[in-house]
C-alpha positions in Angstrom: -14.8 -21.3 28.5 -12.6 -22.0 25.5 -10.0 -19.8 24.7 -11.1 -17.5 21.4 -8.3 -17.4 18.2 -6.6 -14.4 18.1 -7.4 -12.1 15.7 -5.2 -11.9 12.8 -2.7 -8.7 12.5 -1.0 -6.4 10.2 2.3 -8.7 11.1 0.6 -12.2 10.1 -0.4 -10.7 6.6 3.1 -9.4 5.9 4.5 -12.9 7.2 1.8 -15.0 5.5 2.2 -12.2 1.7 6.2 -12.5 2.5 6.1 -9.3 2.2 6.6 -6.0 4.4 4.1 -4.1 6.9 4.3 -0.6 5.1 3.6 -2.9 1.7 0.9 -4.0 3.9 -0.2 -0.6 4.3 0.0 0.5 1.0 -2.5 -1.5 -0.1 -5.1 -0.9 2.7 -4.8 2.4 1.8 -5.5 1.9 -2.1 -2.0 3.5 -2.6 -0.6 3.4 -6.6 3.0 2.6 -5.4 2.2 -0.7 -5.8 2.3 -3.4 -9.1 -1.2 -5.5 -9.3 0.7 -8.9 -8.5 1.9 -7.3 -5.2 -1.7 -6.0 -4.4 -3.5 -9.1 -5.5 -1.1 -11.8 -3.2 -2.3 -9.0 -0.2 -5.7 -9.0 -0.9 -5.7 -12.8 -1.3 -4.2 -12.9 2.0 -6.5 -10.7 4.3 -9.0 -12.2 2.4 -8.7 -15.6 3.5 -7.2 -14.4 7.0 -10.1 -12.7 7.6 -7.9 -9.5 8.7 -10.0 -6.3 9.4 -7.7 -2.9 9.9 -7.9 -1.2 12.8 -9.2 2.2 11.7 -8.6 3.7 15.5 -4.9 3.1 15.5 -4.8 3.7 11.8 -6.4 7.1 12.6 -4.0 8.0 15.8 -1.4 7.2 13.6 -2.2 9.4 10.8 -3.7 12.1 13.3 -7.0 11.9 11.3 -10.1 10.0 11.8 -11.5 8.6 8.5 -14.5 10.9 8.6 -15.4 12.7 5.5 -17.1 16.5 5.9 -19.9 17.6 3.7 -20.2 21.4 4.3 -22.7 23.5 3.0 -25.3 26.4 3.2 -27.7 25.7 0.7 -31.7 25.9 1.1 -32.3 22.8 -1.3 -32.6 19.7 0.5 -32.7 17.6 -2.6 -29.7 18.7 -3.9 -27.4 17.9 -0.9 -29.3 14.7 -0.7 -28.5 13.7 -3.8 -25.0 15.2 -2.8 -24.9 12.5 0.5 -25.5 9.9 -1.7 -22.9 10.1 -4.7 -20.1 10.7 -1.9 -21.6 7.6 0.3 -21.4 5.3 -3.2 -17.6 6.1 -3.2 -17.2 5.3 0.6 -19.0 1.9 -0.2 -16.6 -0.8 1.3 -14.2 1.7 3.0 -13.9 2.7 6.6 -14.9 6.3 5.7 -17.4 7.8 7.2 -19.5 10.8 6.2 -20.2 14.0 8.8 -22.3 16.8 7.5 -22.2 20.5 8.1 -24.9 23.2 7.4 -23.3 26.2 7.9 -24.5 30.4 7.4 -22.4 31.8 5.3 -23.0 35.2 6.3 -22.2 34.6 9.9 -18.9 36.7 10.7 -18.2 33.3 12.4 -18.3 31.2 9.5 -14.7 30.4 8.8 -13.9 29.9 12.4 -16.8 27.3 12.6 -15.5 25.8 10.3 -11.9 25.5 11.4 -13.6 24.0 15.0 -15.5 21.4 12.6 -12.5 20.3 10.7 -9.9 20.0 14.0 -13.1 19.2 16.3 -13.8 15.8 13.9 -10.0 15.4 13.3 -11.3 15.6 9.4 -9.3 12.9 6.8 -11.2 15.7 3.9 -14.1 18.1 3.2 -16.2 18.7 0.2 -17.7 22.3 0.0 -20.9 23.1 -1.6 -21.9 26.5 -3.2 -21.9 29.0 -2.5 -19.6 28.6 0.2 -17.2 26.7 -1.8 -16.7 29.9 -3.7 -15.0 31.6 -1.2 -11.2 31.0 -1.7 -10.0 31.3 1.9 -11.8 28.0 2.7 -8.7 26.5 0.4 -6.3 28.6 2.6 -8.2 27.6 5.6 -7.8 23.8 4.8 -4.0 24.2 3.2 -3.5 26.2 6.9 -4.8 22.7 8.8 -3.8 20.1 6.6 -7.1 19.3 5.5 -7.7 18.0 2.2 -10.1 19.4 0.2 -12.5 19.6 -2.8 -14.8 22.6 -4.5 -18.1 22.1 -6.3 -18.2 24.9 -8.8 -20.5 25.8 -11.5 -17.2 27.6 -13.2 -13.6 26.8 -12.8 -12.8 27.8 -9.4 -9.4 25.9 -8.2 -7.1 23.5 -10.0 -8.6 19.7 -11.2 -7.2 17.7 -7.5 -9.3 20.6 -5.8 -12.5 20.8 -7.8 -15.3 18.9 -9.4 -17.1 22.1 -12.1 -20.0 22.0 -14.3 -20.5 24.2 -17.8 -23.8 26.0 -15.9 -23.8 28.8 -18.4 -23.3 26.6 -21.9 -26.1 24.3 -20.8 -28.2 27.2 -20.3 -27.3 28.9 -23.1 -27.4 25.8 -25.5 -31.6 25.0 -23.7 -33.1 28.8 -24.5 -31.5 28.6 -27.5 -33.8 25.5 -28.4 -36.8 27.4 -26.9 -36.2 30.5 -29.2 -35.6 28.5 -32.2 -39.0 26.9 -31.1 -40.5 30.4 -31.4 -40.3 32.0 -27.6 -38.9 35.6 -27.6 -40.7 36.5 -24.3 -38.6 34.9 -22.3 -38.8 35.4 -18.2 -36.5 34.1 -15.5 -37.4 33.3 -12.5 -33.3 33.3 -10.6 -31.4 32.0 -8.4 -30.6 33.8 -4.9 -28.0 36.8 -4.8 -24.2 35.4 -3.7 -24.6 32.3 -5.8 -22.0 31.7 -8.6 -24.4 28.9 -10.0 -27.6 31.5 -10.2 -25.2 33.9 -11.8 -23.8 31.7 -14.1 -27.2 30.1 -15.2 -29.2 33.5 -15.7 -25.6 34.6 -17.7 -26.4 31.4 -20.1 -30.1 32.2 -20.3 -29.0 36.4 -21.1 -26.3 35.1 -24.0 -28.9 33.0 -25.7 -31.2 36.0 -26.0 -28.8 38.3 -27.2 -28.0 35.6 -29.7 -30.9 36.3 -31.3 -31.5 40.1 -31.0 -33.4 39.6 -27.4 -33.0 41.1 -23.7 -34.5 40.1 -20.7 -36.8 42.7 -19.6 -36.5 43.7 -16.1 -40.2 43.2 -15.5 -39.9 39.5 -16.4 -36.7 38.4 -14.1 -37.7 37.8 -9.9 -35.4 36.3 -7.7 -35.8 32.9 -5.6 -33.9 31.7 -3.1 -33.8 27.8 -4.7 -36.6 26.6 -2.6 -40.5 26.1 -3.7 -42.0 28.8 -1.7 -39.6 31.5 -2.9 -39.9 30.2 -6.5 -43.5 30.3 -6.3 -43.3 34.1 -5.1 -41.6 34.9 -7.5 -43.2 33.0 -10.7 -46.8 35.2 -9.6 -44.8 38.5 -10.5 -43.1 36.8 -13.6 -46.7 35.7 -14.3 -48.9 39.1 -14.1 -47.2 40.8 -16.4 -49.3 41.9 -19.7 -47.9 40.6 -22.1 -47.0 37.6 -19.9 -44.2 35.6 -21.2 -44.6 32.5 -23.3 -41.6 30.7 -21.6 -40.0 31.3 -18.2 -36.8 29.6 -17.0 -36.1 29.0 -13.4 -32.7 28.3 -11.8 -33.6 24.9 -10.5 -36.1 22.1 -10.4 -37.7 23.3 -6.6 -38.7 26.7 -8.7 -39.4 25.4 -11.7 -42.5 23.1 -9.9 -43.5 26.3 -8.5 -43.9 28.1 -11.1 -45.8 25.3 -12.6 -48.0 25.7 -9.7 -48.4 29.0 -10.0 -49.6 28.7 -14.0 -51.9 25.8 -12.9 -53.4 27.7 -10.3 -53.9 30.9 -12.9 -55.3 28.5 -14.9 -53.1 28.4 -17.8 -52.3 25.2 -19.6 -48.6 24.4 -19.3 -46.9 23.9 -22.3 -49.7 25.0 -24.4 -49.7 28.7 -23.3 -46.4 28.4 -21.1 -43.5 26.5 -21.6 -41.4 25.8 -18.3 -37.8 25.2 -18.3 -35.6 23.8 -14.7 -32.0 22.9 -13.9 -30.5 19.9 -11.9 -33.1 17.2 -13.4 -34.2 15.9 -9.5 -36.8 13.4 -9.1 -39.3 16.0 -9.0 -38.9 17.4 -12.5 -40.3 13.5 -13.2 -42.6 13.1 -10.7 -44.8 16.3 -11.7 -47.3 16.6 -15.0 -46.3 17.3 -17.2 -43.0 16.3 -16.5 -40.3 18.5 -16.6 -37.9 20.1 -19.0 -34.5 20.8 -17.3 -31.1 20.8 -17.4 -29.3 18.1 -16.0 -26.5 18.8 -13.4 -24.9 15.6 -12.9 -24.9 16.7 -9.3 -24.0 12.4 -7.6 -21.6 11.9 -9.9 -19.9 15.5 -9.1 -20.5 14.2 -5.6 -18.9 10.5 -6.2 -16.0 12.4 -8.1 -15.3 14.6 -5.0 -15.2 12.1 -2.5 -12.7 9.8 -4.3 -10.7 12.8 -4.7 -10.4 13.0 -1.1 -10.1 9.1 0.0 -7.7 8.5 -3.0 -5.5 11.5 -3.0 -2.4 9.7 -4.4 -5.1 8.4 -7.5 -7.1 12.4 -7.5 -6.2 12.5 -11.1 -8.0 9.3 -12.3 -11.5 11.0 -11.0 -13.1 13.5 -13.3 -13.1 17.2 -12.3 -14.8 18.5 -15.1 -18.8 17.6 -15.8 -20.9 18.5 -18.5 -24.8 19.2 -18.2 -27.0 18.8 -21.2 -30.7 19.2 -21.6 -33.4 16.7 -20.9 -36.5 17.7 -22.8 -39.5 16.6 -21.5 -43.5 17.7 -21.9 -43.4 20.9 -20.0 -42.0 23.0 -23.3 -43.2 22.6 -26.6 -43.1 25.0 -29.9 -44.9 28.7 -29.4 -48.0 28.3 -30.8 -49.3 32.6 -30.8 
């Protein structure tokens, strides 16, 4: 049997570069201490060596595996979908790896499981979703452990290496404002569950835009949804039998927002002819329904792709944006009040 080559080490690349190991490293590890002529003659080299790292010796060396944790108790499976898939676009071409982590937030075990997840998995970061993420022991927890870290907000909640934020309550307020200046003044709101900074924030936006204009929210027009179709649709029925009904009704995501499009269909209302329907996050399924969906979109993968470079670049965290803007997509599912 013929003897196989050897595979190429850290030691022939720093031989073959002229150059040292921990220059060697540097680069492997996208670090800025490093001019580009340094980092392309390395690149060139490993290139053409064929030299893979050795991400188990890197990771007993650093006492960290290169696993990424996604942690989150949130009932809408799109959203941390979408969430999976911004952070795996940054991990494209790395040895990172992603491990996700629903957790209860209510449990009186919560922050011990996740101090077992982070020291069980040896975590290199986490990203933490709402509402957990709005709890500011989980930064002491990770700043305890030597866990890097990263926030997903819908308001400031940490400083810029720490956080990715959206402006939840000016996108809201800047989308009813365009329904009342297209003639709604019975507004209802169909809102996000209780302990969510993002529901309070979004029905906040919605409540500044009606005052705006010499408008409230009437109690009998606001029900709460727990961000999930079934709950939404619960709660867009009691929205819905009022008398007067309302001619518009806003709901704090896409997943209630279809419901209570399903709820007017099935009441046989024509939608946006005798009700407007407004979401928030712009999902596939505002598109995919008829009429498609008005909404506001939370650009939740690139909040995601953001996050994670954060945390695999943390000598580069200021180059990735912390601070995301979400804007109105106006589609047929609102149109001008027509009495």
């Amino acid at each position: 049997m013929a003897n196989r080559e050897p595979k190429p080490t850290i030691n022939d690349v720093a031989r073959l570069a002229g150059v040292s190991k921990k220059t060697v490293s540097r680069v492997i590890n996208n670090s800025p201490l490093l001019n580009d002529a340094t980092r392309d003659k390395v690149t060139a080299v490993i290139r053409d060596l064929g030299y893979v790292p050795n991400p188990q010796a890197r990771a007993l060396a650093l006492r960290r595996n290169f696993l990424i944790g996604l942690i989150h108790d949130n009932p809408n499976a799109q959203m941390v979908l979408s969430v999976q898939e911004g952070m795996l676009d940054a991990m494209k071409g790395t040895e990172f790896a992603l491990v996700v982590r629903p957790v209860d937030r209510k449990s009186p075990q919560l922050f011990d499981d996740i101090r077992h997840f982070i020291e069980q998995q040896r975590l290199y970061g986490i990203y933490v979703l709402p509402p957990v993420s709005e709890n500011d022991e989980v930064a002491r927890l990770c700043a305890e452990l030597g866990c890097r870290y990263v926030r997903m907000g819908s308001a400031r909640l940490d400083d810029e290496e720490h956080l990715v934020e959206s402006n939840d309550r000016e996108a809201v307020r800047e989308a009813v404002d365009k329904l009342i200046r297209d003639g709604h003044t019975r507004i209802g709101h169909v809102a996000g569950p209780d302990g969510f900074r993002s529901a309070r924030e979004r029905e906040a936006g919605l409540r500044e835009a009606l005052l705006a204009h010499g408008l409230s929210l009437p109690d009998e027009l606001r029900a709460s949804g727990n961000y999930t179709f079934e709950s939404g649709y619960a709660a867009a029925k009691q929205v819905l039998s009022q008398n007067p009904r309302p001619s518009a009704i806003f709901a704090a995501n896409d997943e209630m927002a279809a419901a209570v499009l399903h709820a007017a269909l099935e009441q046989g209302l024509e939608v946006p002819r005798q009700l407007s329907i407004l979401g928030f996050d712009d999902t596939p399924i505002g598109a995919h329904i008829w009429p498609p969906l008005s909404t506001v979109r939370w650009p939740i993968r690139a909040m995601a792709r953001s996050a994670a470079f954060k945390l695999i670049q943390p000598d580069r965290a200021a180059e990735h944006k912390s601070f995301f803007r979400s804007e109105l997509v106006e589609r047929a599912s609102t149109a001008p009040f027509k009495g």
